[in-house]
N, C-alpha and C positions, 0 to 999 in steps of 0.2 A: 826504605829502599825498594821494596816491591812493589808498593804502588809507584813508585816513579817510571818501573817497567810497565806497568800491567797500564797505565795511561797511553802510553805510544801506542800499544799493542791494539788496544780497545778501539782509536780512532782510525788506525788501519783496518782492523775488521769493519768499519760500519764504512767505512772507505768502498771496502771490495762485496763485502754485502750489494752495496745500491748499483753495480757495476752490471751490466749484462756480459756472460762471458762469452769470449771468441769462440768460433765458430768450431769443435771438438773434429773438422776436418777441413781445414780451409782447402778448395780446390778453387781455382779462377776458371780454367779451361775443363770441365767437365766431359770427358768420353761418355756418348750415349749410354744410359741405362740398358739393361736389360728389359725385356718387355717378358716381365715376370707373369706366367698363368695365377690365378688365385690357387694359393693352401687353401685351404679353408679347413678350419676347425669345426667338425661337425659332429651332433648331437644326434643319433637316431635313436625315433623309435625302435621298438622292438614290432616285428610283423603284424600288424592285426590290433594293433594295441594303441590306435591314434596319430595326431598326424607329426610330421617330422619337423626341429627346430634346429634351422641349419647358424649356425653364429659366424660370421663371416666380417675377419678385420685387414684393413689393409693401411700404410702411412705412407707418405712423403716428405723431406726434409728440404726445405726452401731454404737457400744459400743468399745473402748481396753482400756483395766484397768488392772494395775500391781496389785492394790487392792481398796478397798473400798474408798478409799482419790484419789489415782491417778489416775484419768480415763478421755478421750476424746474422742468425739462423734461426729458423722457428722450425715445428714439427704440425705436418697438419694429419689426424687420427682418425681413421672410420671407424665406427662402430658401432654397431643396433643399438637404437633406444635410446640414444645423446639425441641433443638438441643444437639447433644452427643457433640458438640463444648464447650467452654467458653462464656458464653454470659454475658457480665459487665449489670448491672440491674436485671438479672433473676439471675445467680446463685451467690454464695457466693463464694469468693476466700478463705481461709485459709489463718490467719493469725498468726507468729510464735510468740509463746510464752516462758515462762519460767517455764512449767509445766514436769514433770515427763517423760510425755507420749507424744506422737504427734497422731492424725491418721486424713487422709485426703481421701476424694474419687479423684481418675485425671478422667477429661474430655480428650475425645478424642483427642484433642491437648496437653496434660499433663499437664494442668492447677492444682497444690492443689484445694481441693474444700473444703468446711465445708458445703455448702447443694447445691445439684447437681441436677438441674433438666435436665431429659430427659425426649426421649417420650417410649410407649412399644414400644418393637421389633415387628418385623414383624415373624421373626423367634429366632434370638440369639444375646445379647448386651452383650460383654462384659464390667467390670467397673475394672478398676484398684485402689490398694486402696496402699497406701502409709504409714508405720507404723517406729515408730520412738520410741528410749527408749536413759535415761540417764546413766540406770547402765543395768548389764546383770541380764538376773532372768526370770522365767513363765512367761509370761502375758495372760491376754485372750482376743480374740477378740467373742463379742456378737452382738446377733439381739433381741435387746431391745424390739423394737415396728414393730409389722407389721400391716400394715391398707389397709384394700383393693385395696388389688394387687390381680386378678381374680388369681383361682387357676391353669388356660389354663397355671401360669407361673412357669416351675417349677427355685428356687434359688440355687445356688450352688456357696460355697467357694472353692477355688483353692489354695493350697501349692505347690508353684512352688519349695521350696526348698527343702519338702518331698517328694515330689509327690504324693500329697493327696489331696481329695477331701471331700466333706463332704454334704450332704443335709441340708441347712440353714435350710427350712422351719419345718423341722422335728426336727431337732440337732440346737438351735439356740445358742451354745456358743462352741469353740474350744481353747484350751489352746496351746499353744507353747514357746519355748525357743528362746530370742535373745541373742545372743553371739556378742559382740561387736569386738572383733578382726575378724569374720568372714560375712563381708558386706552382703552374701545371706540371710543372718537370718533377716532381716529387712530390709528396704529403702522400693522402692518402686516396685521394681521385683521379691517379695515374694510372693504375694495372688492377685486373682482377684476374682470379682464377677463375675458369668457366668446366665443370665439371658437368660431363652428359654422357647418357647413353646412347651407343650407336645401334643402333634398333637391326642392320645388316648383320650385328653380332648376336642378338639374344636368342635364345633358346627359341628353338620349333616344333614344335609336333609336324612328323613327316605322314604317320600312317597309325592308327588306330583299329583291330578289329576284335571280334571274340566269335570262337567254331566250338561248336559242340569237340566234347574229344571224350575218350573211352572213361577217363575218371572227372571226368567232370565238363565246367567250362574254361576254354583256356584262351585268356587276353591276353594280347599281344600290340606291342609298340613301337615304331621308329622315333629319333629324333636327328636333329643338326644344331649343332653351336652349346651342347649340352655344357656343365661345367661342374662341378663337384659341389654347388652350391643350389643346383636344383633339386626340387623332392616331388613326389610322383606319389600316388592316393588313388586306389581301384576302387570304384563305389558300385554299388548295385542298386534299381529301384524295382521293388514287386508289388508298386502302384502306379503303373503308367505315368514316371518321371513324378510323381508329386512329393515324393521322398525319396533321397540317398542312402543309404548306411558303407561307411568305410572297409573295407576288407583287407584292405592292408596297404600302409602307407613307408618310403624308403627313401632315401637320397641317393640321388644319381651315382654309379659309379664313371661313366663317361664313355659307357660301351656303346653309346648309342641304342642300343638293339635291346630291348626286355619282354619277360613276359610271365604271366601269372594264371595259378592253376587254383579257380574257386570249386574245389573239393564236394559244396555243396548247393547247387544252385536250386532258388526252388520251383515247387510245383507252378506250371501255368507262363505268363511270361516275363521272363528279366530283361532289365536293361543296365547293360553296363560302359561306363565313362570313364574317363582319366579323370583328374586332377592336378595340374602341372602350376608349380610353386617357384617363383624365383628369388632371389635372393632379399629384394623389398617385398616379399611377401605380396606380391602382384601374381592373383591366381588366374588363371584360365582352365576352360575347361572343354574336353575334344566333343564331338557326335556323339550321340548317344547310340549306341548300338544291341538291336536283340535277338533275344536265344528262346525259345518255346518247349517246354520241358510238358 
């Protein structure tokens, strides 16, 4: 008698197993997101003690739904140190189901994906996204959920078949038509994601100096477009620039305005520099400036 049940039961599990499931918030008409600052999770050193490792993550949740029932969703993941590759344990492959809709992000290898982790761009990622329908009709593709992602990034959905573009972060839902007898209207050569930094938003050094002062030397810094994911590194050289050594390195609080008191400068002439870190670990580094002790 029990296997007569435990038979039905088995072939419904491997039924709903192979299914991709609905969409855990179906919305068709998305209200703009917020334009969320980055959290960022950070790691500081301790003053004087090397340099600072800021970890800084952010996701998106990509919506296509023909309507309130039929919808599929991927998660796309930033994170330091993934790969735009495939990577079996970190990301999710896409698995096909029997649902209405399909939509998958590809990894740079053109892997389907169902949650895709990368890292940010240093400058521009693109993400390919792969969309799939059973009958022809509107559908919409949406951005569900945004969570900090710094705003240094600006999103942008691509219609390779219109040639259209659109501002995700602004416009987070775009409606379109698949036409089943014409291949361009869907697969996987219709839309991409275009992820970029907008260079009017990244961090600046405004003003850099260092003045003698009664306990010492003391450097001082302005910035603009700071964010809680920058880190900052005082260096000294008491070889006319041909060597650095760190004096003490910290992550931004977002005051703009800092400055540091080297307790011991030495005999003869220093020269002291910023060291300014951004979130891809893209260093720069200000004027060098000296003091004569």
């Amino acid at each position: 008698m029990k296997s007569k049940i435990l038979i039905p039961l088995l072939i419904l599990a491997t039924y709903l197993s192979s299914c991709k499931k609905d969409a855990l918030e179906p919305v068709i008409t998305p209200t703009p997101v917020s334009q969320n600052q980055a959290t960022a999770s950070t790691v500081s050193a301790v003053l004087g003690q090397g340099p600072v490792t800021n970890i800084i993550t952010g996701y998106m949740r990509l919506q296509l739904a023909k309507d309130l029932t039929n919808t599929d969703e991927v998660i796309v993941d930033f994170k330091a140190g993934t790969k735009t590759t495939f990577v079996r344990g970190e990301d999710a492959a896409t698995l096909q189901g029997f649902g209405m809709v399909s939509l998958s992000s590809l990894s740079s290898d053109n892997v389907p994906l169902a949650i895709n982790f990368l890292p940010f761009p240093t400058q521009s990622l693109t993400i390919g996204l792969k969309v799939n329908a059973k009958t022809d009709g509107i559908y919409k593709l949406n951005m569900t959920t945004i969570s900090t992602i710094p705003q240094l990034f600006e999103i942008w959905l691509m219609d390779n078949y219109k040639k259209d573009s659109l501002d995700f972060r602004q416009y987070p839902g775009y409606a379109f038509n698949i036409i089943g007898a014409d291949t361009n209207s869907y697969g996987s050569h219709r839309f991409s994601l275009v992820i970029r930094q907008n260079p009017a938003l990244g961090v600046r050094l405004s003003n850099f100096t260092a003045t003698k002062a009664t306990a010492g030397a003391q450097v001082a810094w302005t910035t603009t477009n700071e964010m809680n994911y920058t880190s900052f590194s005082i260096e000294r050289s008491t070889d006319n620039g041909q060597t650095y050594i760190s004096l003490s390195s910290f992550t931004s609080s977002n005051k703009s305005s800092y400055s540091f008191l080297d307790k011991t400068p030495a005999t003869g002439t220093d020269l002291y520099r910023l060291k300014v870190v951004d979130l891809n670990g893209t260093v720069r580094y200000s004027a060098s400036v000296s003091l004569s002790y």
